[in-house]
KEKE-783873 format. One record per residue (C-alpha): x, z, y. Coordinates in pm, whole numbers, plus 32768, in hexadecimal, padded with zeros to 4 digits. Layout:
BEGIN
<atom c1="X" c3="Z" c2="Y"/>
...
//
This chain:
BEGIN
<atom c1="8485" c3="AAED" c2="B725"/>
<atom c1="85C1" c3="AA17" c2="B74A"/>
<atom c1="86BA" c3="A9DA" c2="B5FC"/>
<atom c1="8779" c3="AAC5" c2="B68A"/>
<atom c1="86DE" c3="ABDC" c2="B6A1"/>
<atom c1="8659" c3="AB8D" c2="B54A"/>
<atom c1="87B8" c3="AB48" c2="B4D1"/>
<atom c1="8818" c3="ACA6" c2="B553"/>
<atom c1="86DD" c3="AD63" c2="B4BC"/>
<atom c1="873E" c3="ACC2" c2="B35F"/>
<atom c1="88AB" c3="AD4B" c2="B37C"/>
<atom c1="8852" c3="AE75" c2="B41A"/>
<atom c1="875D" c3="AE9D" c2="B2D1"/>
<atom c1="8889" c3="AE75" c2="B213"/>
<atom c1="889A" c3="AD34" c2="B192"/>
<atom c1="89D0" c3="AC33" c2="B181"/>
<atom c1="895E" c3="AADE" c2="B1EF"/>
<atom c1="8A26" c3="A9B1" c2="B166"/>
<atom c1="896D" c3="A8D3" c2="B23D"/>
<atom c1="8849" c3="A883" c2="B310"/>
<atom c1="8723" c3="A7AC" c2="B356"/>
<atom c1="8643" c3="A780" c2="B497"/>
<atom c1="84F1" c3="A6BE" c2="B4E6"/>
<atom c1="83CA" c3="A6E0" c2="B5E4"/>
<atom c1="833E" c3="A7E9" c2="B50D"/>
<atom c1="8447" c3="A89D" c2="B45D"/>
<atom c1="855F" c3="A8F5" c2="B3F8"/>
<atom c1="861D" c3="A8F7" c2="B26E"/>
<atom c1="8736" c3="A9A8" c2="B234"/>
<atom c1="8813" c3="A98A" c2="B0E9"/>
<atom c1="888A" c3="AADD" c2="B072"/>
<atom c1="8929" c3="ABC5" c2="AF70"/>
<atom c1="883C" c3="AC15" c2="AE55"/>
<atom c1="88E4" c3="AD46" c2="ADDD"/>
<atom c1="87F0" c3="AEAC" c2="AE3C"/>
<atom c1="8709" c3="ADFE" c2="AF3C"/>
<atom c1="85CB" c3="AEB8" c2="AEFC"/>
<atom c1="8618" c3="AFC7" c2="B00B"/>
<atom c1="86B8" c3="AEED" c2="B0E2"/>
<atom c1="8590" c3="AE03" c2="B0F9"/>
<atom c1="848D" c3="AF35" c2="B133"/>
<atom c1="8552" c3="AF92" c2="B25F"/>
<atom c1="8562" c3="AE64" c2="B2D5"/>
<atom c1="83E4" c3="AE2D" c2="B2C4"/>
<atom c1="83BF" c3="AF72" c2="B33B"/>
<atom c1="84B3" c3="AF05" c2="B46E"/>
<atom c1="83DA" c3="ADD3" c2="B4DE"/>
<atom c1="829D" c3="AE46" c2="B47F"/>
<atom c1="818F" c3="AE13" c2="B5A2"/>
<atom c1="8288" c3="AD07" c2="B648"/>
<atom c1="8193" c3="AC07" c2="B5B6"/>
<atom c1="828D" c3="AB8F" c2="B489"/>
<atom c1="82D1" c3="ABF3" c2="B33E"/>
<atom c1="83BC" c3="ABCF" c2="B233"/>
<atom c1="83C7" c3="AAEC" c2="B128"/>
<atom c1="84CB" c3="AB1E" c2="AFF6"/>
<atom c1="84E9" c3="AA05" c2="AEE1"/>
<atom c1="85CC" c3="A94F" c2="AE1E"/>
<atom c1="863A" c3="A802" c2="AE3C"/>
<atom c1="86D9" c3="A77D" c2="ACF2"/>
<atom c1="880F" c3="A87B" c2="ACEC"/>
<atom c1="87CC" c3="A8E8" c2="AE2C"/>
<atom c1="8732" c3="A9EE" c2="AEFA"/>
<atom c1="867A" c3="A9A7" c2="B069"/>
<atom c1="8628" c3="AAB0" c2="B12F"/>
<atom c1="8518" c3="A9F7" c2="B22E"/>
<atom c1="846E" c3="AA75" c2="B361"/>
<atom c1="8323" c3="A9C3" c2="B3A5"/>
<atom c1="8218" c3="AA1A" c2="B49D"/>
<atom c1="80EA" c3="AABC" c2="B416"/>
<atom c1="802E" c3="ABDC" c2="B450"/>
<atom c1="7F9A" c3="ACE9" c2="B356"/>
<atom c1="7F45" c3="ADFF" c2="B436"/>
<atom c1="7DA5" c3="AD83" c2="B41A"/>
<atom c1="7C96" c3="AE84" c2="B4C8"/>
<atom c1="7BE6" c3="AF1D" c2="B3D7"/>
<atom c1="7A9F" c3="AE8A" c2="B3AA"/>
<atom c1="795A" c3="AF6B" c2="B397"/>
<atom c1="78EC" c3="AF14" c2="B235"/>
<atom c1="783E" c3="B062" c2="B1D8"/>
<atom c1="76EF" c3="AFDD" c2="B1DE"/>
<atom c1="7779" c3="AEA5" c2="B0C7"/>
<atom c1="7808" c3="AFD1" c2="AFDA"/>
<atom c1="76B8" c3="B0BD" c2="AFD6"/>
<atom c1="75E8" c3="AF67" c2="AFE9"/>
<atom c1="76BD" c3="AEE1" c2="AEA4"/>
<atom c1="76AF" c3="B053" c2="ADF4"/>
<atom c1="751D" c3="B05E" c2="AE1C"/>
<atom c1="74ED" c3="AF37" c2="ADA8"/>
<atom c1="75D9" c3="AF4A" c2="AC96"/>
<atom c1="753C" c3="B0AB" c2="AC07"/>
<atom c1="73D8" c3="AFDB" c2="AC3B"/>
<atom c1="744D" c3="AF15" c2="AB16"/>
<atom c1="74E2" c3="B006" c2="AA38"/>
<atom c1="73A7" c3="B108" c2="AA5B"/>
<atom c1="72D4" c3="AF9F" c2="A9E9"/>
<atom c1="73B6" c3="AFA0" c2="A8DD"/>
<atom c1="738C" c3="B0F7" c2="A852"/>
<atom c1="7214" c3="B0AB" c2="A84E"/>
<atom c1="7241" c3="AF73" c2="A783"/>
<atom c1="7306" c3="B068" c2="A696"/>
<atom c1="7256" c3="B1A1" c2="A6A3"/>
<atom c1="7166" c3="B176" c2="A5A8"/>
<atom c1="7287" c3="B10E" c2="A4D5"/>
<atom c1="7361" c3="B1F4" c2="A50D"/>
<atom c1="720F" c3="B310" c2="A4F1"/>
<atom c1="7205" c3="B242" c2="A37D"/>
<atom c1="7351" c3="B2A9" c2="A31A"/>
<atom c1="7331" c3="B3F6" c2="A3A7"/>
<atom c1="71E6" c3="B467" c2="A2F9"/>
<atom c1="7273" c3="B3B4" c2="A196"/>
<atom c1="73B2" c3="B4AA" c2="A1E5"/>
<atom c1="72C7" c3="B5C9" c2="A216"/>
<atom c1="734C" c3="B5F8" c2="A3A4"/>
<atom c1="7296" c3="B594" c2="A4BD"/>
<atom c1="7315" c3="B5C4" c2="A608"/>
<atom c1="7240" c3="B5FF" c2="A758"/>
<atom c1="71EF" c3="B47B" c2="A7F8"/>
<atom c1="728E" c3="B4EF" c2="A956"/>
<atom c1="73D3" c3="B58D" c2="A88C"/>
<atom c1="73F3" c3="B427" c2="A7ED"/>
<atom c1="73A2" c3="B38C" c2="A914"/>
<atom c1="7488" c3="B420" c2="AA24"/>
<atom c1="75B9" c3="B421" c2="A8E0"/>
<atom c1="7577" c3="B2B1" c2="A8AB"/>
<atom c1="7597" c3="B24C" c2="AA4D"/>
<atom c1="76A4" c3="B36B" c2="AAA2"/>
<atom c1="7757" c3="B302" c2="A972"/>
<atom c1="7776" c3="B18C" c2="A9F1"/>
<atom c1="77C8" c3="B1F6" c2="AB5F"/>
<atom c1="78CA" c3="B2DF" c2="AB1A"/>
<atom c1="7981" c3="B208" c2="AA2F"/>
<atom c1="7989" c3="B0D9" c2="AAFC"/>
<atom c1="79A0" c3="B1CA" c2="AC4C"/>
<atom c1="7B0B" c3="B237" c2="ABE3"/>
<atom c1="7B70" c3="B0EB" c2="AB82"/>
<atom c1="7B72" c3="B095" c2="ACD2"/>
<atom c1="7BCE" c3="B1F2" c2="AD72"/>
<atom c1="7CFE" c3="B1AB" c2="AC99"/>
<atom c1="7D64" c3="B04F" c2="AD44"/>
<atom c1="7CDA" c3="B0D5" c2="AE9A"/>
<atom c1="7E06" c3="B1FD" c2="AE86"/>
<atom c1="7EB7" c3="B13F" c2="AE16"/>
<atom c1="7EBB" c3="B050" c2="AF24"/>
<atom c1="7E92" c3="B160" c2="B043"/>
<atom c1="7FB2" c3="B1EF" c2="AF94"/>
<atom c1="808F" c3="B0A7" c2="AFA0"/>
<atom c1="801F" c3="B086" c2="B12C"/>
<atom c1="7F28" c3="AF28" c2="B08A"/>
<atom c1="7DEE" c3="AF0C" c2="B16E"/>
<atom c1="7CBB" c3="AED8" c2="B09D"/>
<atom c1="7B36" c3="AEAA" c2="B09D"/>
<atom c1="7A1C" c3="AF2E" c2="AFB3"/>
<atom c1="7A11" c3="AFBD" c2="AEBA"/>
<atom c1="78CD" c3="AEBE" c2="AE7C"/>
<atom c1="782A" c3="AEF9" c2="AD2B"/>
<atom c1="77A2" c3="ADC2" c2="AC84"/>
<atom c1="765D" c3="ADD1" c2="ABD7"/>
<atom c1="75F3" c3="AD45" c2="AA9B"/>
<atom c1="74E4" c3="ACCC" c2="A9BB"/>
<atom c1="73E3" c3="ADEF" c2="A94C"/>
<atom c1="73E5" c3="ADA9" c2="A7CF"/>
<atom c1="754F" c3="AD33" c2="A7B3"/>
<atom c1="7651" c3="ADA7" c2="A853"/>
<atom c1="75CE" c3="AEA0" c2="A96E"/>
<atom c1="76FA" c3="AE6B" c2="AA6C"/>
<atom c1="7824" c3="ADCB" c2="AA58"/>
<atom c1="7921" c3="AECD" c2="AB09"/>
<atom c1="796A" c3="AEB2" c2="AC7B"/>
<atom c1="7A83" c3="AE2C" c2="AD4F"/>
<atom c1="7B3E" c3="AE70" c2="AE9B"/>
<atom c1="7BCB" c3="AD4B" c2="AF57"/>
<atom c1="7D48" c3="AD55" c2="AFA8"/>
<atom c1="7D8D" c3="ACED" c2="B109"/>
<atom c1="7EED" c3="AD50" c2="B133"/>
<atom c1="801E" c3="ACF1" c2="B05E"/>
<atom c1="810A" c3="ADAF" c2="AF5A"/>
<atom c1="822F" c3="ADF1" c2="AFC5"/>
<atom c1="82D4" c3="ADC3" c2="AE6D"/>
<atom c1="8291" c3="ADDD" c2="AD22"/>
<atom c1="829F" c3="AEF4" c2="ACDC"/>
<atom c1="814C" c3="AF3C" c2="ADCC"/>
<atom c1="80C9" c3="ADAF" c2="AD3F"/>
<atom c1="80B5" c3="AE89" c2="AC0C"/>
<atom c1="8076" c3="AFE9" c2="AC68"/>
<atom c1="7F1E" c3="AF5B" c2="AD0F"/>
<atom c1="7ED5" c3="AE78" c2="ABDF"/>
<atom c1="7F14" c3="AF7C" c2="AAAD"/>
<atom c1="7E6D" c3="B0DC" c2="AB6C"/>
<atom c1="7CF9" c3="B04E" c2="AB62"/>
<atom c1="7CF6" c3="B01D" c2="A9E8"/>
<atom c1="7DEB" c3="B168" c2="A99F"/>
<atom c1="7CF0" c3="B235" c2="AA83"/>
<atom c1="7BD7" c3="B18A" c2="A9F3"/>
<atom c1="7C58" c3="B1CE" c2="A8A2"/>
<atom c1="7C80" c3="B343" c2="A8BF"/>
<atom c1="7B30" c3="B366" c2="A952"/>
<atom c1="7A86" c3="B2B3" c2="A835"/>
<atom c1="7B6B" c3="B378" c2="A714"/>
<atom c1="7ACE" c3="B495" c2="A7DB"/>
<atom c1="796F" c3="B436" c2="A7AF"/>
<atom c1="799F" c3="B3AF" c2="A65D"/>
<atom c1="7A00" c3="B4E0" c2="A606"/>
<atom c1="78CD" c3="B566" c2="A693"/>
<atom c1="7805" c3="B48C" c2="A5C2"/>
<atom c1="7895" c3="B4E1" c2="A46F"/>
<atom c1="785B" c3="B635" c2="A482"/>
<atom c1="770E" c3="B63B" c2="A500"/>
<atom c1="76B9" c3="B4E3" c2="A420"/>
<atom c1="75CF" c3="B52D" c2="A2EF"/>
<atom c1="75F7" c3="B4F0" c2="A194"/>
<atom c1="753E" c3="B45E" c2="A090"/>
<atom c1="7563" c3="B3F8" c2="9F26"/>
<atom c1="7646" c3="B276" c2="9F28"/>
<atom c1="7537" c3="B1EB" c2="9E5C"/>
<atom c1="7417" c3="B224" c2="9F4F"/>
<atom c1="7533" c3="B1CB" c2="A086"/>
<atom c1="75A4" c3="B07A" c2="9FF1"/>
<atom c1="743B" c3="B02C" c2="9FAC"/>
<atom c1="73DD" c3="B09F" c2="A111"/>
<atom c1="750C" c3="AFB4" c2="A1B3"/>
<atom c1="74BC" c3="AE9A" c2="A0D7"/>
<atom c1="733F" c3="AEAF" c2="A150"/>
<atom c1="7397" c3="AEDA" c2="A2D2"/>
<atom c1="74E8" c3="AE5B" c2="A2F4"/>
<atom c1="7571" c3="AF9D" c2="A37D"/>
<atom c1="76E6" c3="AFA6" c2="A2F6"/>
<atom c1="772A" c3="B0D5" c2="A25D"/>
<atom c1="7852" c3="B1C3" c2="A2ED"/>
<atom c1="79D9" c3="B173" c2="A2EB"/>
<atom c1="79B1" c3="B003" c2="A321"/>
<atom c1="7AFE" c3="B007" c2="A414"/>
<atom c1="7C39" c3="B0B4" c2="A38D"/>
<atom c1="7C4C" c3="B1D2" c2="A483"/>
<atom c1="7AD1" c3="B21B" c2="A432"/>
<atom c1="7B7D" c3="B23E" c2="A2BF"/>
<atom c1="7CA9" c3="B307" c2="A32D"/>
<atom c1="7B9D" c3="B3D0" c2="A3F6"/>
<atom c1="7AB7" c3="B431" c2="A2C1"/>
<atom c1="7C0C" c3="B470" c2="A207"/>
<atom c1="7C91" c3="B575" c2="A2D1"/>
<atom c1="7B1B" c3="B610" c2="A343"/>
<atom c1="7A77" c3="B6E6" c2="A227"/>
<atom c1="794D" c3="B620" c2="A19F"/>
<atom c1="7833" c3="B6EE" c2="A190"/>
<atom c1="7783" c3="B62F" c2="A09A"/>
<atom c1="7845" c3="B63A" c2="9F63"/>
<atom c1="7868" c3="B505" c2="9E4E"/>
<atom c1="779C" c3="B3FB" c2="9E4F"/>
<atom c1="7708" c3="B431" c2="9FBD"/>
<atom c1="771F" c3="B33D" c2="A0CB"/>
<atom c1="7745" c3="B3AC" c2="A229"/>
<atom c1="7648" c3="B319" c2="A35A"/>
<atom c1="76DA" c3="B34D" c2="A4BB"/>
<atom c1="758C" c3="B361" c2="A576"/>
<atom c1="7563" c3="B328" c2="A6EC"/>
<atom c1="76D4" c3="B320" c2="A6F3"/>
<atom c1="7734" c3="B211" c2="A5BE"/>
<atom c1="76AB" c3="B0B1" c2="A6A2"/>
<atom c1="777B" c3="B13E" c2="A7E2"/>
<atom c1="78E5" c3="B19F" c2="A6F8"/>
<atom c1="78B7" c3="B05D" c2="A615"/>
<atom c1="78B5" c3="AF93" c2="A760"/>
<atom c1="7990" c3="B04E" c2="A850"/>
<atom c1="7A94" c3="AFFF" c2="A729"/>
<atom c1="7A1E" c3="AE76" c2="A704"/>
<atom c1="7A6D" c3="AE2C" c2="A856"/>
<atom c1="7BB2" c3="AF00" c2="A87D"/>
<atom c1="7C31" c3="AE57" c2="A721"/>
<atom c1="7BAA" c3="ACD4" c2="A7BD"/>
<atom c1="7C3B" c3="AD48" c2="A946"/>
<atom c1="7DA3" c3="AD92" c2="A8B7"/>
<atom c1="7DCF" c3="AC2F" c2="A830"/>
<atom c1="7EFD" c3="ABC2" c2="A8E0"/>
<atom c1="7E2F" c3="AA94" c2="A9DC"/>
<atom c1="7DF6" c3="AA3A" c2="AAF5"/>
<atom c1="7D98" c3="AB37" c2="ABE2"/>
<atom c1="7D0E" c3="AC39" c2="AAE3"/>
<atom c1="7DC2" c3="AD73" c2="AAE2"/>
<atom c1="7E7A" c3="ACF9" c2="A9B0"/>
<atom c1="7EE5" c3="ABCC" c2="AA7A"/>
<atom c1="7F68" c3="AC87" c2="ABAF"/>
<atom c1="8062" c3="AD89" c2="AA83"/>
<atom c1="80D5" c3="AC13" c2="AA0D"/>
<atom c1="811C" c3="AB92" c2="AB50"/>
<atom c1="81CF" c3="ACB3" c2="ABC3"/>
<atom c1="82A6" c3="ACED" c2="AA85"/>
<atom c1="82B4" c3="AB73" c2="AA0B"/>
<atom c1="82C7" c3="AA93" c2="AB3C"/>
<atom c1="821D" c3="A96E" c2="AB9C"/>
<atom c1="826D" c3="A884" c2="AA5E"/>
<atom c1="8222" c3="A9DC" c2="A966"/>
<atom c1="80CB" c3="A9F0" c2="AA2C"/>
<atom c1="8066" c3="A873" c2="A9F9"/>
<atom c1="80BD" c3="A879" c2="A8A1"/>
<atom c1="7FF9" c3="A9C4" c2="A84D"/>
<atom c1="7F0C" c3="A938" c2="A906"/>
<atom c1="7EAE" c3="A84B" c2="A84A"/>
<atom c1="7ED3" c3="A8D0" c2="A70C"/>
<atom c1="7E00" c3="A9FD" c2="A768"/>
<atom c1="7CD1" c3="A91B" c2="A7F9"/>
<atom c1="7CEC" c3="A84B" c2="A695"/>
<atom c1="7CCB" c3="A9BE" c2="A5C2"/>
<atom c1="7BAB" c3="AA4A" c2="A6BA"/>
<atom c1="7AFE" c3="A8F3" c2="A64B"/>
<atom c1="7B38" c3="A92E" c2="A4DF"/>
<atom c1="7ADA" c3="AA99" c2="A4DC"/>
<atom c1="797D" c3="AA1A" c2="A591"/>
<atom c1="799F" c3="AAE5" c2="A6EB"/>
<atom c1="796F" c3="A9A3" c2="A798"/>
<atom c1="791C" c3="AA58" c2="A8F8"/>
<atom c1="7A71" c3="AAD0" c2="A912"/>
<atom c1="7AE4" c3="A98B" c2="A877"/>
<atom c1="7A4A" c3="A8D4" c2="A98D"/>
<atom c1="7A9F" c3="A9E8" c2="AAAC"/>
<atom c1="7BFB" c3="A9C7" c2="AA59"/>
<atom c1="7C24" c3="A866" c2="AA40"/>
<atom c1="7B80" c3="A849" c2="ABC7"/>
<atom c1="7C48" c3="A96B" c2="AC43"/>
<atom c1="7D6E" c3="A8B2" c2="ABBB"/>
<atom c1="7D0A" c3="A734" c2="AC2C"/>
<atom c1="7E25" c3="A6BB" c2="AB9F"/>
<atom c1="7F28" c3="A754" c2="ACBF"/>
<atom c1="802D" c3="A85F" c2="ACAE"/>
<atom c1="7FF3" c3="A9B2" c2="ACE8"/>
<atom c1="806B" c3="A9E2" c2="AE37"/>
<atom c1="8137" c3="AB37" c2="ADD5"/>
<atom c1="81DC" c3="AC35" c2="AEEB"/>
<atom c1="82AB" c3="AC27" c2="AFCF"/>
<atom c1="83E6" c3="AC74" c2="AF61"/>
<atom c1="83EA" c3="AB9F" c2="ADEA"/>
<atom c1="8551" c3="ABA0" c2="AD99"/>
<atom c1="854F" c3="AD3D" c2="AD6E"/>
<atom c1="854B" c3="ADE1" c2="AC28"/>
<atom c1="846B" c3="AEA8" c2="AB87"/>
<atom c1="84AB" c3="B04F" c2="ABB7"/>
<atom c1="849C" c3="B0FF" c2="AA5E"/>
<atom c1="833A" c3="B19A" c2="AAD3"/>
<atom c1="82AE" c3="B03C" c2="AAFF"/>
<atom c1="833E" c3="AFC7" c2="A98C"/>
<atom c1="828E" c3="B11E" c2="A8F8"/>
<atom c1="813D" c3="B0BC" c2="A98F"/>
<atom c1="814C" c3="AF3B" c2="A91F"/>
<atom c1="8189" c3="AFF5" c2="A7D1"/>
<atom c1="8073" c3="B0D4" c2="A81F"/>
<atom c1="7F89" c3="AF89" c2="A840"/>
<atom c1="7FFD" c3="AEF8" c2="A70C"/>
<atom c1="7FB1" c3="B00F" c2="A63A"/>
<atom c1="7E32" c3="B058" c2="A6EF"/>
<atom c1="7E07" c3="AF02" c2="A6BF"/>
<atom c1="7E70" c3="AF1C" c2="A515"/>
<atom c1="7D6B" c3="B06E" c2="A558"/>
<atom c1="7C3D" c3="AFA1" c2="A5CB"/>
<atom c1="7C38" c3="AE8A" c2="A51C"/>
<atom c1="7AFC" c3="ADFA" c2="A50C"/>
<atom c1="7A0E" c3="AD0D" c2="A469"/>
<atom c1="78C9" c3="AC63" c2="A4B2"/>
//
């Protein structure tokens, strides 16, 4: 595409260039700064398939507008057999884990005066974990589909039977944001839609969890380390606004349900610190910038390590590796009032699920 052609798409997009660039591979334009959000999506949309795309940042005071050669459009790879592979394997180890805890759980149960069917438990305990990890990703995989962002997976990642059963899943990004506002649309709808489906099945829990006198309970969690209910505050705001069943002086067991809440929370609290390429990190690049991202980065791999989730500690700190977040496309944008309530949205599920180990 020669520079002028590209010089005449960038006008024609509406922009007023000051003053422009050329090399072997591109081309930079500076520009106006004033309302350029719509004027850059139509001008990606305008050269889109030539084999270039556009490239917005800012320069000290100033704003380039470059054209560089690249190409997003990438065929869609086959990965089917990856996704059911990853989900077998993945509900494998959670249905090892429910075994390590039945008899447990069967304890608490029978000292409650409830016991529940083995299969019941057993197909609450593995549909429990799927479906709150399963619309994690649906969330991020509209969202992207939405925002026109080709992705793979979702690939669920198992765990260790015993300790933690799974550790969530993931899709892999393969095209770029356009701006922010998507950066953080795609970040913040896995944990919201995460969220939502776990208040749903924490709900669940507490009012089909048993009761039994908070003597017998604190004994019980003292002798199998089985925390009792409310250990997060919306767990807490849940049993405040749910009739308790039980009366004074009765603590509440969550049954099948209580291991798959407790941890669909953990990892949504731990996944909303503001690093690297956690969800968290992706909200803080996109509202933040690049210097708001390294600094939160670091601060946010520093509390992981203090609160003792040194997994994510250590997962953030390599999906980091010390180098900017690469952002979208168009960084000199603002942020639409939808995208501000949503990074609000984050903070406040994040305040929600705060966990400890």
């Amino acid at each position: 595409m020669p520079a002028t052609t590209m010089y005449e798409a960038v006008v024609r997009a509406g922009f007023q260039v000051f003053a422009m660039e050329e090399s072997p591979y591109s081309a930079s334009f500076y520009v106006g700064a004033e309302n350029t959000k719509d004027k850059f999506l139509s001008l990606y949309d305008a050269i889109k398939g030539t084999g270039r795309i556009p490239v917005f940042r800012r320069r000290g005071d100033e704003a380039v507008l470059s054209i560089v050669r690249a190409e997003l459009q990438v065929a869609p790879r086959k990965d089917i057999h990856l996704v059911l592979g990853s989900l077998l394997l993945t509900a494998m180890t959670i249905s090892l884990d429910f075994l390590i805890r039945y008899p447990l759980i069967r304890e608490i149960e029978s000292a409650a005066g409830a016991e529940s069917p083995f299969l019941v438990g057993f197909a609450t305990y593995v549909l429990g974990f799927l479906l709150v990890f399963g619309f994690h990703e649906l969330g991020h995989k509209l969202s992207s589909i939405r925002n026109g962002v080709e992705t793979s997976g979702p690939y669920f990642i198992p765990g260790i039977p015993g300790i933690y059963p799974t550790l969530g899943a993931v899709i892999l990004q393969r095209g770029i944001p356009k701006n922010r506002d998507e950066l953080i649309d795609i970040g913040i709808s896995g944990p919201l839609t995460g969220f939502v489906t776990a208040v749903v099945l924490a709900t669940l829990a507490i009012m089909t969890g048993v009761y039994m006198p908070m003597e017998r309970a604190i004994e019980i969690s003292q002798e199998t380390g089985v925390p009792l209910s409310g250990m997060q505050p919306i767990m807490q705001l849940l049993e405040m606004v749910l009739p308790n069943r039980g009366g004074e002086n009765m603590a509440l067991f969550l049954g099948a349900l209580g291991t798959p809440v407790w941890l669909a929370f953990v990892l949504t609290f731990v996944n909303l610190f503001p690093a690297g390429q956690l969800d968290g990190g992706h909200v803080a690049r996109g509202a933040l910038g690049p210097e708001g991202h390294r600094i939160l980065t670091i601060l946010s791999i520093v509390g992981l390590i203090l609160a003792q989730f040194w997994l994510m500690a250590i997962f953030a700190a390599l999906t980091w590796g010390f180098k900017d977040h690469p952002g979208p496309l168009d960084d000199v944008s603002g942020l639409s009032l939808a995208t501000k309530v949503k990074v609000l949205l984050g903070v406040v599920v994040l305040i929600l699920c705060f966990s400890a180990i």
